[in-house]
C-alpha positions as CSV (number, residue, x, y, z in Angstrom):
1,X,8.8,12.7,-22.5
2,X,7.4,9.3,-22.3
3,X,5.0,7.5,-20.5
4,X,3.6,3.7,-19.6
5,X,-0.5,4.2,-20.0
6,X,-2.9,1.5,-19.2
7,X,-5.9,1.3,-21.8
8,X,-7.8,-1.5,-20.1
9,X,-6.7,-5.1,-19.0
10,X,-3.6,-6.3,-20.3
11,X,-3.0,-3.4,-22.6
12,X,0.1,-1.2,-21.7
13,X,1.4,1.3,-23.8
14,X,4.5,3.2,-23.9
15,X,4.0,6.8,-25.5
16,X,5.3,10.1,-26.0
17,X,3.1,12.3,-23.5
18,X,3.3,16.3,-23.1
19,X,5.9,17.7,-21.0
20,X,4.7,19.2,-17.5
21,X,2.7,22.2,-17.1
22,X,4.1,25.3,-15.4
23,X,4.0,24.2,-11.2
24,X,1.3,25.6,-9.4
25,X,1.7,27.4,-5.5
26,X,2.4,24.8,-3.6
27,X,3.7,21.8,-6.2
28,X,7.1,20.5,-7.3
29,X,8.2,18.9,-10.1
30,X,9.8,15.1,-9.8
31,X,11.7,13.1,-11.4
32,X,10.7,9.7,-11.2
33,X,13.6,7.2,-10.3
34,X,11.7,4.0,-9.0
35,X,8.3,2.8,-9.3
36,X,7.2,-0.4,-7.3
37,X,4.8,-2.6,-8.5
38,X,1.7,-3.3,-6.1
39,X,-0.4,-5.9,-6.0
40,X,-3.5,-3.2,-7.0
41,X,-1.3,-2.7,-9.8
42,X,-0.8,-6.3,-11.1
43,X,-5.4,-6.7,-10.4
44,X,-5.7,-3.1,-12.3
45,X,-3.6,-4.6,-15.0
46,X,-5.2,-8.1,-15.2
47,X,-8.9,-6.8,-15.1
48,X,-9.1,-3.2,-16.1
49,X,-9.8,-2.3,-12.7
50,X,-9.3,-2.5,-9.0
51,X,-12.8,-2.8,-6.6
52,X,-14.9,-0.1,-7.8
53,X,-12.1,1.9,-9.6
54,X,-12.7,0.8,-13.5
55,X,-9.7,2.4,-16.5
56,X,-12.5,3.9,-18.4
57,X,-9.7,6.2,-19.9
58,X,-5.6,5.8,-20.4
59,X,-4.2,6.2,-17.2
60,X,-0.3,6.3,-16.2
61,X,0.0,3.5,-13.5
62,X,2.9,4.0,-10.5
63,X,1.6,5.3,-6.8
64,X,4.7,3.5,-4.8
65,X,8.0,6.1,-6.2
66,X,10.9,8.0,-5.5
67,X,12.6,10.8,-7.2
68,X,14.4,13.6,-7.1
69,X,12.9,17.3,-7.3
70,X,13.9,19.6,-10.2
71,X,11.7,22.3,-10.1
72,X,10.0,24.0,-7.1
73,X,6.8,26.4,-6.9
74,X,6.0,29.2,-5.1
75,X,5.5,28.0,-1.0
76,X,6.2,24.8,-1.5
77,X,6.8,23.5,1.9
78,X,7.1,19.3,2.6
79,X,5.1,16.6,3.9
80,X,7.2,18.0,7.3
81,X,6.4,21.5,6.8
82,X,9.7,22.2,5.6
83,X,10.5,24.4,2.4
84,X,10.8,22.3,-0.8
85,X,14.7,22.6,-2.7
86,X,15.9,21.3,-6.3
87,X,17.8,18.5,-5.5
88,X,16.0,16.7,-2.5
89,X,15.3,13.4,-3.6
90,X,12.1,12.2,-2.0
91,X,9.4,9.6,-1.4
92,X,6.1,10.6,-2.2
93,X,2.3,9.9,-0.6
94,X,0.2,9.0,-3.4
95,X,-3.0,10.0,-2.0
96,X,-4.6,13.1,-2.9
97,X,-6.2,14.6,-0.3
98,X,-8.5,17.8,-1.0
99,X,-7.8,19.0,2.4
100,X,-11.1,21.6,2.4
101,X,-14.2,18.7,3.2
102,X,-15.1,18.1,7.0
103,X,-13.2,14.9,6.8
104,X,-10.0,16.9,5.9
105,X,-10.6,19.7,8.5
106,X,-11.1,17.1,11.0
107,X,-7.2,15.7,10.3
108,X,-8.4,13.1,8.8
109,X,-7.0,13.6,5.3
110,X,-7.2,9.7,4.4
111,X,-10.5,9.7,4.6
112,X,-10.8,12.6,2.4
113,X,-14.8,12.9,0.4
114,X,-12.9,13.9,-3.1
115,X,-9.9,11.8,-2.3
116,X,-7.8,11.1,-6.0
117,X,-4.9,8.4,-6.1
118,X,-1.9,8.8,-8.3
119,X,-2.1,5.8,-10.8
120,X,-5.7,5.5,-10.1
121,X,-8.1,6.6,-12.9
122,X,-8.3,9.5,-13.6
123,X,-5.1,10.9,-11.2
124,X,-2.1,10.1,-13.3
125,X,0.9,8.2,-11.9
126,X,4.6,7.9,-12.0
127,X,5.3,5.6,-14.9
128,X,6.4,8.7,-16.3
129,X,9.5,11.0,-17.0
130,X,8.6,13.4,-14.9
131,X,5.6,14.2,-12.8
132,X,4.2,16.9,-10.8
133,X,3.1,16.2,-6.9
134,X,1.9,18.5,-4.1
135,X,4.8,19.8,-2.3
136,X,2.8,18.4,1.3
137,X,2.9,14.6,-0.2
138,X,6.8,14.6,-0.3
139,X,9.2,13.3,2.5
140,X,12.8,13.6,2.2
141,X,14.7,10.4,1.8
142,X,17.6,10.1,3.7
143,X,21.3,9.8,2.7
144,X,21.5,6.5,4.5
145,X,18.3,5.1,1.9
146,X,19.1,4.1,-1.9
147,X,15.8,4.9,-3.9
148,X,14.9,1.9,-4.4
149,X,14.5,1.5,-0.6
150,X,12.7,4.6,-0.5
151,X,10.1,3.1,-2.9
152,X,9.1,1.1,-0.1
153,X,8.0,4.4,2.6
154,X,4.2,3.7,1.0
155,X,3.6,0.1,1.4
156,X,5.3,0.5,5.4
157,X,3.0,3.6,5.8
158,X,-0.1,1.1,4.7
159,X,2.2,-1.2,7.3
160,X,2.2,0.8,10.2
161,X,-1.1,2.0,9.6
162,X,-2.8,-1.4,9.4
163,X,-0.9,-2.2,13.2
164,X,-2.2,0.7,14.8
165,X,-5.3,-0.5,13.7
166,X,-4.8,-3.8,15.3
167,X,-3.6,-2.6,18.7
168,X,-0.7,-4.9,18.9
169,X,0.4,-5.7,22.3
170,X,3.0,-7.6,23.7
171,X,1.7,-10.9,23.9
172,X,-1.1,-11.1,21.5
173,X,-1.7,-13.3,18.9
174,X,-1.7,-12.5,15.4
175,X,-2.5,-14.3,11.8
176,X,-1.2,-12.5,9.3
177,X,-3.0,-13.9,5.6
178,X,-1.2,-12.9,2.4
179,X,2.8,-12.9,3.0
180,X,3.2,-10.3,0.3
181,X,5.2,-7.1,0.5
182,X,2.8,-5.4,3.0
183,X,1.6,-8.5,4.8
184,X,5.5,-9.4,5.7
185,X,5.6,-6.2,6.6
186,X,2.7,-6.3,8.5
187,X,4.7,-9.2,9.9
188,X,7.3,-7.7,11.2
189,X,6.1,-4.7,12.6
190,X,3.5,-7.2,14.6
191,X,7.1,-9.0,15.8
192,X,8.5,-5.7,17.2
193,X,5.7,-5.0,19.0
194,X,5.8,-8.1,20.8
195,X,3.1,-10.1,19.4
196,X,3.2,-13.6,19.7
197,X,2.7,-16.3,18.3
198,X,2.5,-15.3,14.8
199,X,1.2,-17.2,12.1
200,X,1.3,-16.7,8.4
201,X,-0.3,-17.7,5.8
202,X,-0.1,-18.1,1.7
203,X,0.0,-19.8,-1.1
204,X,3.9,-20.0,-2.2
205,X,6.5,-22.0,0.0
206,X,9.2,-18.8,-1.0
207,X,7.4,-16.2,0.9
208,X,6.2,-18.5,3.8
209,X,9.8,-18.9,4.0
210,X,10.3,-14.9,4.3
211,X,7.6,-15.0,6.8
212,X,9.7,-17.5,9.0
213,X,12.8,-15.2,8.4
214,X,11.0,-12.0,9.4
215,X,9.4,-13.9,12.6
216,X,6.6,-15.7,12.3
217,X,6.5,-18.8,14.7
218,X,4.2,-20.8,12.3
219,X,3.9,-20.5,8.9
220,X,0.9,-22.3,7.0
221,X,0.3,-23.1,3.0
222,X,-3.1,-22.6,2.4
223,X,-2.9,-25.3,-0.3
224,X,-2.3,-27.8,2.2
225,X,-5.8,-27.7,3.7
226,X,-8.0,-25.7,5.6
227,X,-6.2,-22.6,6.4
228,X,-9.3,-22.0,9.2
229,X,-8.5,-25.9,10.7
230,X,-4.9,-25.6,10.4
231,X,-5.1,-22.1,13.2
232,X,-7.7,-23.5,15.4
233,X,-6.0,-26.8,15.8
234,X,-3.0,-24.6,16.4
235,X,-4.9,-22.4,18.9
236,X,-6.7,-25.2,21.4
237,X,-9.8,-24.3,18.9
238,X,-9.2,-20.7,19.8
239,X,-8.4,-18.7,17.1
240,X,-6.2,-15.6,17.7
241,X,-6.6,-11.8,19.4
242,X,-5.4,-10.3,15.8
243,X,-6.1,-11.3,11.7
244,X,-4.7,-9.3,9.4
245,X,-6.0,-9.6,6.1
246,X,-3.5,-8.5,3.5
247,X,-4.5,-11.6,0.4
248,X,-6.6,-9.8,-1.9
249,X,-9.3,-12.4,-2.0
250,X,-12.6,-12.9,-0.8
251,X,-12.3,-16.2,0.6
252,X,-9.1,-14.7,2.4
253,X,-11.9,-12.3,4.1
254,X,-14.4,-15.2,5.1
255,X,-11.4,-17.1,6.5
256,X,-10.1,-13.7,8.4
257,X,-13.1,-13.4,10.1
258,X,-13.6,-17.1,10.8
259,X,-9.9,-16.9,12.2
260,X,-10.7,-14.6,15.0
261,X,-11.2,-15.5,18.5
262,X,-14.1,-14.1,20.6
263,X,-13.7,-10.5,21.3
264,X,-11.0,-10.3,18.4
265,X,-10.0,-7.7,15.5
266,X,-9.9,-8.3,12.1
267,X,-7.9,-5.8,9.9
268,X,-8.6,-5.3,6.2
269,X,-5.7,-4.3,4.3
270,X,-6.0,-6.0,0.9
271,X,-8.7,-5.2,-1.8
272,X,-10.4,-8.3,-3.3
273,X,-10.0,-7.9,-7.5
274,X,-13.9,-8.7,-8.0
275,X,-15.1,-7.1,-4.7
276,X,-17.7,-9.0,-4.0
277,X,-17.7,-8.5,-0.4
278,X,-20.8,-7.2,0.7
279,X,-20.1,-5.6,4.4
């Protein structure tokens, strides 16, 4: 079969790779149907790595996917502790989880001590044929989804996640910097939970134009000035309850903090390319 591996920055590769091992207890085999492209993707690609994760080695790229299950091991139950059949098409959690350390034991599997990413040196990804996953990381898509919709389960886990975080309530207010994928829908999870008012912030007129469409009361091009200025002059010099951070730059995370008002959360959900962030 064949496979899109990463040498180092800017060097992709398509290959012929060895067909899958024989499954394990507890793992299917999927085939891959869509792969998404994150932003860690596109700063692993550029610069050979992503914060502290360096491509010492060929890696296949690919953690946001859908597929469809074609072979099944031995008690191979679902990310909803369902049994595992050929045929299901799934979406699939890209973080591997040892599920043995403290962290683990204590439910909290995303904070995993040995944790391993698919399409994170050295855990392989789904830029491939055909890959094998532990049964637990797969959720069922449902008829009503396409797979390419079902591509997007991860980056609205990272979504929902980064609002719990936050503790939205109805009536605070929220910055939202970095209208990407996850920050619009970062966005519009905020909306539903009645935050308000919602700013949002970027570069590129296109997506603050998204941002308006998926409810934000004021949207704000960081090239027109002082993104900081622009919300306190907004706020009565205030600044608002909730930032979310989802740029991937390190001025983003000076300005997120700088954008909170006293007694305010900051949320990081991006990972600067050169992290030089030192907290």
């Amino acid at each position: 079969m064949k496979a899109a591996k990463l040498y180092g920055a800017k060097d992709f590769r398509i290959e012929k790779v060895n067909d899958p091992r024989p499954l394990k207890p507890g793992e299917v085999l999927v085939k891959v149907a869509v792969v998404g492209v994150c932003g860690s993707d596109l700063h692993t690609y550029e610069d050979g790595r992503i914060g502290d994760t360096v491509v010492e080695q060929p890696v296949i790229m690919g953690h946001e996917f859908s597929g469809t299950v074609v072979a099944v091991g031995a008690d191979a139950f679902d990310g909803q502790h369902q049994p595992m059949q050929v045929g299901q098409r799934v979406a699939v959690d890209p973080a591997l989880a040892c599920w043995h350390c403290d962290k683990c034991e204590a439910g909290h599997p995303n904070l995993c001590r040995n944790l391993g990413f698919l399409g994170l040196s050295p855990d392989d990804g789904a830029l491939q044929d055909l890959l094998i996953v532990p049964a637990r990381n797969c959720f069922p898509v449902p008829d009503t989804l396409s797979m390419d919709e079902a591509v997007l389960f991860e980056p609205l886990g990272v979504a929902i996640h980064a609002v719990d975080l936050g503790k939205i309530k109805v009536g605070r207010s929220v910055a939202v910097l970095g209208c990407g994928p996850i920050g619009l829908l970062i966005l519009r999870l905020a909306k539903l939970a009645g935050a308000a008012p919602l700013f949002a912030f970027d570069q590129f007129d296109w997506r603050l134009d998204l941002a308006k469409q998926w409810g934000a009361d004021q949207v704000i091009n960081i090239k027109d000035g002082d993104p900081v200025a622009a919300l306190k002059e907004a706020t009565n010099g205030r600044g608002v309850d909730v930032v979310f951070e989802a740029a991937w730059a390190d001025q983003s995370v000076d300005q997120a903090m700088q954008m909170a008002d006293l007694g305010g959360r900051v949320v990081m959900v991006g990972i600067p390319g050169d992290n030089q962030v030192n907290f």
